[in-house]
C-alpha positions in Angstrom: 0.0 0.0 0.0 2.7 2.2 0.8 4.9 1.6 -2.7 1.3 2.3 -4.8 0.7 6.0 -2.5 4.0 6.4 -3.2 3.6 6.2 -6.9 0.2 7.6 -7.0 1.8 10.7 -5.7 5.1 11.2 -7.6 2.4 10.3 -10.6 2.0 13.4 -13.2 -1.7 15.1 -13.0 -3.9 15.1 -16.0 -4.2 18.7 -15.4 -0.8 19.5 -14.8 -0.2 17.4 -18.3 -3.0 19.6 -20.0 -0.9 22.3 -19.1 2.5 21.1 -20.5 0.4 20.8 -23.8 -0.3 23.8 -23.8 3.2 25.1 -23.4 4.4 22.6 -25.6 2.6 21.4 -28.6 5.2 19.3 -29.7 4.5 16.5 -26.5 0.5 16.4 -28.0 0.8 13.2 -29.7 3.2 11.5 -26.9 1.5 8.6 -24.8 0.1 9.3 -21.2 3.4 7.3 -20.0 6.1 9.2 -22.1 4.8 12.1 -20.8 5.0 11.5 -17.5 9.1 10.5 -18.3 9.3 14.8 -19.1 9.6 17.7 -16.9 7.3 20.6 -16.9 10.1 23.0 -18.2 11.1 21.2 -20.7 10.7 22.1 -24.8 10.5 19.0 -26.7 12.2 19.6 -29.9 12.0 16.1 -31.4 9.7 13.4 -31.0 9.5 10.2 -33.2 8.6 6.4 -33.6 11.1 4.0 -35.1 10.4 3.7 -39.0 7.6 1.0 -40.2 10.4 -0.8 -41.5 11.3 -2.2 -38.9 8.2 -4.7 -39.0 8.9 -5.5 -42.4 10.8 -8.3 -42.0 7.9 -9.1 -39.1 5.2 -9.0 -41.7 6.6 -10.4 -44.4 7.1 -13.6 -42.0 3.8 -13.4 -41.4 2.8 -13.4 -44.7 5.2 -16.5 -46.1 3.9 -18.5 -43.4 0.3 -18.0 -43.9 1.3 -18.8 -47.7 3.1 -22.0 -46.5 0.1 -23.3 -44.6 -2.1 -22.9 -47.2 -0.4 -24.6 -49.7 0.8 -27.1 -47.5 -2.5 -27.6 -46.4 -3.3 -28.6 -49.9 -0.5 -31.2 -50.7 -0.9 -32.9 -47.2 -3.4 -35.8 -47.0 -6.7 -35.3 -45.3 -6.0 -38.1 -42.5 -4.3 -37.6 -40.3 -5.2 -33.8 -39.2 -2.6 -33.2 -36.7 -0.6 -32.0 -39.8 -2.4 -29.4 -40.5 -3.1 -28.7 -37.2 0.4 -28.1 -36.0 1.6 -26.0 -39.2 -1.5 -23.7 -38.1 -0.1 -23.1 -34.8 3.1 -22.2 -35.9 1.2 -19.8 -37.8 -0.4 -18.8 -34.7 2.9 -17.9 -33.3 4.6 -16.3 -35.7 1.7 -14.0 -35.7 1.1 -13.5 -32.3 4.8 -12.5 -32.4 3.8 -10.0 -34.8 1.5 -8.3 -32.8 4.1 -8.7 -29.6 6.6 -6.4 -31.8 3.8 -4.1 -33.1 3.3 -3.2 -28.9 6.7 -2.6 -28.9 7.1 -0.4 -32.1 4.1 1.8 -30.6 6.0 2.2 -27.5 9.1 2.9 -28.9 9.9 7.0 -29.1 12.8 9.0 -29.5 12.5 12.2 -28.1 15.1 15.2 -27.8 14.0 18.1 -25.3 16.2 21.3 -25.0 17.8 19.5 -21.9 18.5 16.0 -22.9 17.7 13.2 -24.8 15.5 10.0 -24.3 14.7 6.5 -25.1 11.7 4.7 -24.4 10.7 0.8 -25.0 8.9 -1.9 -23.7 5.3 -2.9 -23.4 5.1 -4.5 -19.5 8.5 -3.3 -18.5 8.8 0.3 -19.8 12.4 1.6 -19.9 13.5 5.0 -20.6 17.1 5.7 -21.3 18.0 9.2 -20.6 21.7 11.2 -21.4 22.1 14.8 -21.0 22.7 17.0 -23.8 26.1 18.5 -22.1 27.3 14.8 -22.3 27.2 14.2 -26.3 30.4 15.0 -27.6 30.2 13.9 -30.9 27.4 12.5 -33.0 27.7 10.3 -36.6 24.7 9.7 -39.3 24.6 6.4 -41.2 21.9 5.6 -43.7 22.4 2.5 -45.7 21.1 1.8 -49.5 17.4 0.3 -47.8 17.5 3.8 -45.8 18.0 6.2 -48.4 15.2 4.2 -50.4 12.3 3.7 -47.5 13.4 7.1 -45.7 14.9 5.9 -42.4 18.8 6.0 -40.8 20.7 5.7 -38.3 22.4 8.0 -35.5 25.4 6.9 -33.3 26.3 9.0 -30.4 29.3 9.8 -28.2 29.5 10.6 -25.0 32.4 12.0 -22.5 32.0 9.1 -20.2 32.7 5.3 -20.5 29.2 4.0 -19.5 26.3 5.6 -22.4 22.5 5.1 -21.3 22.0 5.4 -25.4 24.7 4.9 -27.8 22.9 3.6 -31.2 19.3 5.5 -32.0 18.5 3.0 -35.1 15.3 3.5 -37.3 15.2 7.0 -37.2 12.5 8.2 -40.0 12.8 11.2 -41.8 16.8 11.3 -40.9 17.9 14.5 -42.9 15.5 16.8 -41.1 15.8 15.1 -37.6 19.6 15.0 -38.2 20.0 19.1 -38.6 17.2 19.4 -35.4 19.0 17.4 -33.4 22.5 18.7 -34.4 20.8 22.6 -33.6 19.3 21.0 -30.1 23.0 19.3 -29.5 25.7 22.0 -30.6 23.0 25.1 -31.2 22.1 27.0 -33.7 24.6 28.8 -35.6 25.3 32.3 -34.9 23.9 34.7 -37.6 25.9 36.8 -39.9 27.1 40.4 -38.4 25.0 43.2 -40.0 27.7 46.0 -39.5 30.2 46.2 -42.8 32.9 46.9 -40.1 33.0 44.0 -38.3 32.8 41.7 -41.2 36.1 40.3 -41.9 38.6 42.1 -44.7 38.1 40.4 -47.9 41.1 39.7 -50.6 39.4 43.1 -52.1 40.0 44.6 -49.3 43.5 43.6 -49.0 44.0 44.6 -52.4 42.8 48.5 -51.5 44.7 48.6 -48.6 48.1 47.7 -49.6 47.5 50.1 -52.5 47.2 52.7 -50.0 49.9 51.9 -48.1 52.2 51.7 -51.4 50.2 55.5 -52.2 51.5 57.1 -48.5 55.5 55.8 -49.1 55.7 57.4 -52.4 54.4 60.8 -51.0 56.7 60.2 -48.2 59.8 60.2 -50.9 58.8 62.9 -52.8 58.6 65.4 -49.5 62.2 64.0 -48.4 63.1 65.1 -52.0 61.5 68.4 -51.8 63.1 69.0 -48.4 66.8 68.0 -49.9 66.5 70.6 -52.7 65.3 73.4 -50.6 68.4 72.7 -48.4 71.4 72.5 -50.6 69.5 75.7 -52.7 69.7 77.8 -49.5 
């Protein structure tokens, strides 16, 4: 009774999750649970599933063996049934195993708030990996042939310490866009161009013009030491 008070209190309010809503439109679409995972100050930034293609191989196992029954349920004799029987119930696995993967694709999110970054799995046990954002040192994007043709990739992060909550972030869809919002949530966004023509940095123009000058100043400097050494020896 104790451990359930406990958790009943530490629990998140619908009212106080109306609120983060509110103030950030971005966590709408989260579940109930994932929500809960995220503080009240935080600015979600990114917040994805893993690709659909990760069931395809899922599916498409599906598929085959319902195709495998069915035609094996034609060339196998009538008597006795067990056959049949047992090649349906591998069927029955492989798509209850289906639908056991489909939980856990739902419950699968990436998410990436202005403070750190999280991943969640798991259908009975929920797990959340968490790392902070002044942790990630370095971050690489891989997309393989099958990515760049369904849409989906892959991002590998490092960390300053030994032990990462979240090193491999794998199914990521849409990868281009989420790769430059992450990289602007990770490193920030870079700084905009100076408006004064001051402060801008000289050019090779501007070089140019002022080595011209400086060439411009030593020949009137000659000239006056020449008009100075006349005047003297004629006086």
């Amino acid at each position: 009774m104790v451990r359930r008070r406990e958790r009943a209190s530490s629990g998140t309010s619908p009212v106080e999750l109306a609120a983060a809503d509110e103030a950030d439109p971005d966590r709408e679409d989260l579940p109930r649970w994932v929500k809960r995972r995220l503080l009240a100050g935080e600015r979600t930034r990114v917040a994805v599933q893993r690709h659909w293609a990760q069931l395809a191989g899922t599916v498409a196992g599906v598929v085959a063996g319902f195709l495998a029954v069915l035609w094996l349920g034609v060339r196998l004799p009538p008597d006795p049934p067990v056959l049949r029987d047992g090649l349906f119930l591998l069927w029955l696995v492989l798509l209850a195993r289906a639908v056991w993967r489909l939980f856990l694709w739902r419950n699968g999110w990436f998410i990436a708030t202005d403070k750190r970054l999280l991943l969640t799995r798991g259908v009975v046990n929920r797990r959340t990996a968490m790392m902070p954002l002044t942790k990630v040192t370095d971050m690489s994007y891989n997309q393989s042939v099958a990515g760049r043709l369904l849409g989906y990739g892959e991002f590998v992060l490092e960390s300053a310490g030994q032990d990462q909550a979240m090193r491999r972030i794998d199914w990521v869809p849409d990868p281009d866009e989420k790769y430059r919002d992450l990289c602007e949530v990770i490193f920030g966004r870079p700084a905009a161009p100076s408006a004064d023509p001051s402060a801008a940095p000289a050019g090779p123009a501007a070089a140019a013009g002022q080595v011209v000058l400086a060439g411009t100043g030593r020949r009137r400097r000659r000239r006056a030491g020449r008009r100075e050494r006349r005047s003297s020896s004629e006086g």
